[in-house]
C-alpha positions in Angstrom: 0.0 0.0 0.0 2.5 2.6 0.9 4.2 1.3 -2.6 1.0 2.9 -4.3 0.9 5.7 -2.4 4.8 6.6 -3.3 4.2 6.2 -6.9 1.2 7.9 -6.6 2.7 11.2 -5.2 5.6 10.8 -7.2 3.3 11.2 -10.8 0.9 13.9 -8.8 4.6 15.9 -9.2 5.0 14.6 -12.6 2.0 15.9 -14.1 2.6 19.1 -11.8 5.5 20.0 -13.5 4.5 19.4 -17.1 1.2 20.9 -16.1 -0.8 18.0 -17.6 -4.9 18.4 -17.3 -6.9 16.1 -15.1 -7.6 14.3 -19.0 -4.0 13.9 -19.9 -3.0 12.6 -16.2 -6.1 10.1 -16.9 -4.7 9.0 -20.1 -1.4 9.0 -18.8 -2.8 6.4 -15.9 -4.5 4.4 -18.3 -1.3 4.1 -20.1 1.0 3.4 -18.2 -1.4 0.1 -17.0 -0.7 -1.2 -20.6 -3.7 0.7 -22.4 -3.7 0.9 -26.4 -5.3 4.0 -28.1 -8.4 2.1 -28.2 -8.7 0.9 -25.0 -8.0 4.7 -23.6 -10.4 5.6 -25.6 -13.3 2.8 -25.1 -12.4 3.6 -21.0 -12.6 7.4 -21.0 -15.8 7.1 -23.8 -13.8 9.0 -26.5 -13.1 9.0 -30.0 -9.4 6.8 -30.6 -8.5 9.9 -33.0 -9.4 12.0 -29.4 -6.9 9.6 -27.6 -4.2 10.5 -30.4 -4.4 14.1 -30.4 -3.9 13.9 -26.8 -1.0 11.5 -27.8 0.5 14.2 -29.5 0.0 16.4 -27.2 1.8 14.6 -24.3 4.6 14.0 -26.8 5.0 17.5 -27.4 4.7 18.8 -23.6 7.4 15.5 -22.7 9.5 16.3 -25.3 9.3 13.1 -26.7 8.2 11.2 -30.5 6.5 8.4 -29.7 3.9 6.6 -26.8 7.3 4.9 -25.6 8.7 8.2 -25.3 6.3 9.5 -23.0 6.2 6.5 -20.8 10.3 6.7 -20.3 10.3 9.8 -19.5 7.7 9.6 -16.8 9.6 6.2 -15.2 12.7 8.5 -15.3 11.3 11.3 -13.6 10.1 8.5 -10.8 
């Protein structure tokens, strides 16, 4: 439990400092669990070309090119 809570606290200062919105820490969540595009967006009842424009948008406010990008620079920060 206290694992979660860590890991928790540590992304709440990880989306503070990129300044992600409640929707991009959501997707963020969701991928990080091992969510595809379609999943995200089946979950959070979006469109999958939704999902991808928030893609790009994390990608952009990482600094990164690609979904792999964005989650290795979120287990660095950890």
């Amino acid at each position: 439990m206290e694992r979660a809570s860590a890991e928790s606290a540590n992304l709440s200062m990880i989306f503070r400092k990129y300044k992600l919105s409640v929707r991009e820490q959501e997707i963020v969540r969701l991928l990080l669990a091992g969510g595809s595009n379609k999943e995200i967006a089946h979950r959070l009842r979006l469109s999958e070309n939704t999902i991808k424009g928030y893609m790009k948008l994390l990608m952009r406010k990482l600094g990164v090119n690609n979904r792999a990008g964005i989650i290795a620079a979120l287990l660095v920060e950890k």
